[in-house]
Structure formats: structure tokens, C-alpha cells
C-alpha positions as CSV (number, residue, x, y, z in Angstrom):
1,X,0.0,0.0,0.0
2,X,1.2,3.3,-0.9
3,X,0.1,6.6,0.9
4,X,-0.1,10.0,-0.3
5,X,-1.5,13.6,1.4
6,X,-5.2,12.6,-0.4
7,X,-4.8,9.0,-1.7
8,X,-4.5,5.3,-0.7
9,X,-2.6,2.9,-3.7
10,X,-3.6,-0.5,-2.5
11,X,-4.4,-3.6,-3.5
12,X,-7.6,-5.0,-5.8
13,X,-10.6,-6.0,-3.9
14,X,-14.0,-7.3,-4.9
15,X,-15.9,-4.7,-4.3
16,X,-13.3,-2.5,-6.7
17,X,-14.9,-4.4,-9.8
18,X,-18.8,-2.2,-9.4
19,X,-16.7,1.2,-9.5
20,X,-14.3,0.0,-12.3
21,X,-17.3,-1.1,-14.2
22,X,-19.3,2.1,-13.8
23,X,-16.0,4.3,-14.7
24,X,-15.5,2.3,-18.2
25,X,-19.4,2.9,-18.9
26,X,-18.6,6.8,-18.9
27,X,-17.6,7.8,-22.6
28,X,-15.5,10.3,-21.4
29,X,-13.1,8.1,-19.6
30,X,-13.1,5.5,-22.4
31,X,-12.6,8.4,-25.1
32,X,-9.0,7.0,-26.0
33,X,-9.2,3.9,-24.4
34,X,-11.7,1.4,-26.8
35,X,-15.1,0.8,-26.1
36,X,-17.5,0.7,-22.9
37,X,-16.2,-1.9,-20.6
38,X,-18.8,-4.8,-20.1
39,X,-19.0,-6.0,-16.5
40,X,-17.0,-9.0,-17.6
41,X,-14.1,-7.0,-18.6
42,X,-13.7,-5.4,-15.2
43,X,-13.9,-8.6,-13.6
44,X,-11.0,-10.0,-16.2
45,X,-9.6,-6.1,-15.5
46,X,-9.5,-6.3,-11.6
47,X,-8.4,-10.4,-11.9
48,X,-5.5,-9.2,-13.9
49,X,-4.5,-6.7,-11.8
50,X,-4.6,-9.3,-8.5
51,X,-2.6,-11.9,-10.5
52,X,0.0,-9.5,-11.6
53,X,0.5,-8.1,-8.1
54,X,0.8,-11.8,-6.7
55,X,3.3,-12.7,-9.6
56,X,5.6,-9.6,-9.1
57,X,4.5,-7.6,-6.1
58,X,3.0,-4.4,-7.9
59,X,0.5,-3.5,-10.6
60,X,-1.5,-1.1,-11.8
61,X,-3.2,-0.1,-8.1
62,X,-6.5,0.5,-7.4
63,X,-6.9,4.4,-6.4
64,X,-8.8,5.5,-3.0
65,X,-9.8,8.9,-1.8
66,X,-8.3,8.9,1.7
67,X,-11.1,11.8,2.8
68,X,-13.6,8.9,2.0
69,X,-12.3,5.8,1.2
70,X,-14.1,6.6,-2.2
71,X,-12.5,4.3,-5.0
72,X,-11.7,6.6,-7.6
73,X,-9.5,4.9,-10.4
74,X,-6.1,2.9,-10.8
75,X,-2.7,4.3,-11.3
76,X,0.5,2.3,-11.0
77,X,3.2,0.3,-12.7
78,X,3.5,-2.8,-13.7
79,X,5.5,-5.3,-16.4
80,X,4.5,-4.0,-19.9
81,X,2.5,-5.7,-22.1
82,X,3.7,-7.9,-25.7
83,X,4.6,-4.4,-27.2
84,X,6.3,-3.3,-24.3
85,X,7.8,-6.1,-23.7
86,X,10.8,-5.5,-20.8
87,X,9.8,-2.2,-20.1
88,X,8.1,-1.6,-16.7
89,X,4.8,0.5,-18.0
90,X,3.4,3.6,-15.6
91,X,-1.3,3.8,-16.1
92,X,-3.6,6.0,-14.3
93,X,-7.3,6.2,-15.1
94,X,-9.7,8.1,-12.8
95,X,-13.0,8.5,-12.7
96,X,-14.6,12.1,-14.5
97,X,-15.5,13.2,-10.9
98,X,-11.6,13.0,-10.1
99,X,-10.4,14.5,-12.9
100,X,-8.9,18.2,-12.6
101,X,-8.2,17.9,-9.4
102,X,-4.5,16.5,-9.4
103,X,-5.0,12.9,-8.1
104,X,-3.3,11.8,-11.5
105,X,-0.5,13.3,-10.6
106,X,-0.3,12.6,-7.3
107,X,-1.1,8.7,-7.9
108,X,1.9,8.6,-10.8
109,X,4.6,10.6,-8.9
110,X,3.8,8.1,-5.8
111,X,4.1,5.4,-8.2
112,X,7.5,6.1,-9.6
113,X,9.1,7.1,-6.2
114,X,7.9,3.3,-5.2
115,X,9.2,2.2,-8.6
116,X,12.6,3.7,-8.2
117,X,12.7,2.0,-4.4
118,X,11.5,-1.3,-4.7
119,X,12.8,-2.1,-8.6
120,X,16.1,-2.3,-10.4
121,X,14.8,-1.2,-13.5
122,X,16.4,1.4,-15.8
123,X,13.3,3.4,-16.9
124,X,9.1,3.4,-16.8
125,X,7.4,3.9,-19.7
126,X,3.7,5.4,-20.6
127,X,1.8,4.8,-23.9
128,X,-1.2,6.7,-24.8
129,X,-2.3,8.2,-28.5
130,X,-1.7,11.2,-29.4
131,X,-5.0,12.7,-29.2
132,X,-5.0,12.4,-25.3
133,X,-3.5,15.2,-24.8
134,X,-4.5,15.1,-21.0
135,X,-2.6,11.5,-20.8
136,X,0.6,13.2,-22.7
137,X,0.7,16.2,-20.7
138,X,0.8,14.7,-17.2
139,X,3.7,12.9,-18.7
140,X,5.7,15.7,-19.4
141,X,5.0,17.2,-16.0
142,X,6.4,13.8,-14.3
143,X,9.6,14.5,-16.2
144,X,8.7,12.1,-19.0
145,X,10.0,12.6,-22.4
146,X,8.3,11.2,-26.1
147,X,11.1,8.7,-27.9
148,X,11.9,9.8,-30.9
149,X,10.5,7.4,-33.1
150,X,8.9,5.5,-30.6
151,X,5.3,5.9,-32.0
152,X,4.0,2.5,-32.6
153,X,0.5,0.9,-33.6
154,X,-0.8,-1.0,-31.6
155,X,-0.7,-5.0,-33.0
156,X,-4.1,-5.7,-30.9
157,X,-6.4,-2.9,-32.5
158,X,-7.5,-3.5,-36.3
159,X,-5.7,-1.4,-38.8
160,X,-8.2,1.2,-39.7
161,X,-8.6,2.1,-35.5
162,X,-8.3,5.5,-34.8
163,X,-6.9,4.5,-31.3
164,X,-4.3,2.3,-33.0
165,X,-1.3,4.9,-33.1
166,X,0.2,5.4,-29.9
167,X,3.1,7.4,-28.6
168,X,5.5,6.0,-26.2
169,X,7.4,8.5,-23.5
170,X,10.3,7.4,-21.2
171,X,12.0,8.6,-17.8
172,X,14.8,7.1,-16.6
173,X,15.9,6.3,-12.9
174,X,17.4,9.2,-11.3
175,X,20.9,9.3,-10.5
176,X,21.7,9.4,-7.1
């Protein structure tokens, strides 16, 4: 568990699977992410995200309001997916009602100061496409920069998907 001045990083529970479905139902959230999530996918979402946290001991967490234990998202790191394969990938994904607020933020900087103590890894990495600007621009405030020629389509969206594309940004591990 990881604690910040407003949030709680912690572990997947059941009950996390009701508020994961409702916040992939909002349009908004899923703009640049694919289509509504179905109840089944936040179950397979949420039994990922436990089966990657047992296998390596982090994952992309589940996000709680500490003012009232409110779930409000996920944001973490975890071992990249078959097109990041060995990289160590940084997500968030809040809620609408937490947007704007700097929980985002908050939740990734947490995330990469756990990162940096708990992993011998040489960088994180963060995809997103290029029309999230939102996504892009938190990753330039966390000291992330875009690798040059690092924009890749995605091999699991049809050719023809405007959420294909993506843009991959890198920070390395601070020197000591």
C-alpha cells in the first residue's frame, strides 16, 4: 500500500470491480481507451490486476480517496505488455469526478518514487495516443519525455482504429 496527502494505492478488492465497471461505462473516460467496458471485462480487468500483483508484487493499483475511502480509479506500474515487452509501464485512469483535481499526478509521482525504491529497473514507460492530450501532458509534467521514433501501432487494434497509433514517452531512474 502506498500513501499520499489525499490518496490510498492499495491492492484490488472485490468490491473494486462495481466502480471500475461504472468508470468504463462513462464515454469520457473511455474516449482514447476502446469501447464501454462490459461487466465481464472489469472482472478479467480487476483479476488481472490481482494476478500481476501476486506474480511480481505491484501492478497497476486500485486508487482510494483517503477523505472517503471513495475508489476513484487505478494508477500504478506494472511489467509492460507484448509491445512493451521489458519495459516496466506507468497507467492511471480516474473516474470524471476525479479528474482536474491532481490525483493523476499525485497517484503517478507516488508510483514512480515506489518504482525507483523497490525495482532495479532502468526506466518506466507510458503509452497513450496522441490525441489524449490530457494523458501526454501529465507525462511531461512527471519528467517524461516522447522517444523519438517511438510511436508505434498497436498489434491488438484492427488497422483502420483511430486509437491504433500510440506514442510512447520514457523517464529514466534518477541518479543518485
Amino acid at each position: 500500500m502506498i500513501e499520499t496527502q489525499r490518496l490510498i494505492l492499495r491492492g484490488w478488492r472485490e468490491r473494486d470491480i462495481a466502480p471500475l465497471h461504472a468508470m468504463g461505462q462513462d464515454p469520457e473516460v473511455m474516449r482514447y481507451l476502446g469501447p464501454p467496458l462490459s461487466i465481464d471485462a472489469a472482472r478479467e480487468g480487476h483479476d488481472r490486476m490481482v494476478a500481476c500483483q501476486e506474480a511480481h508484487g505491484y501492478c497497476f493499483w486500485a486508487v482510494e480517496r483517503r477523505a472517503d475511502g471513495a475508489f476513484i480509479g487505478f494508477c500504478g506500474i506494472k511489467p509492460g505488455d507484448s509491445f512493451l515487452e521489458g519495459e516496466t509501464e506507468i497507467a492511471w485512469r480516474l473516474a470524471r469526478d476525479a479528474w482536474g483535481q491532481g490525483y493523476a499526478r499525485e497517484a503517478a509521482e507516488a508510483s514512480l518514487v515506489w518504482g525507483w525504491a523497490n525495482l532495479a529497473i532502468p526506466r518506466v514507460t507510458a503509452i497513450t495516443v496522441p490525441a489524449n492530450t490530457r494523458s501526454w501532458g501529465l507525462m511531461e509534467r512527471l519528467g517524461m519525455t516522447r522517444v523519438v521514433g517511438g510511436d508505434f501501432d498497436r498489434p491488438d487494434l484492427a488497422v483502420g482504429d483511430p486509437l491504433r497509433r500510440h506514442i510512447l514517452y520514457r523517464i529514466d531512474r534518477p541518479t543518485a
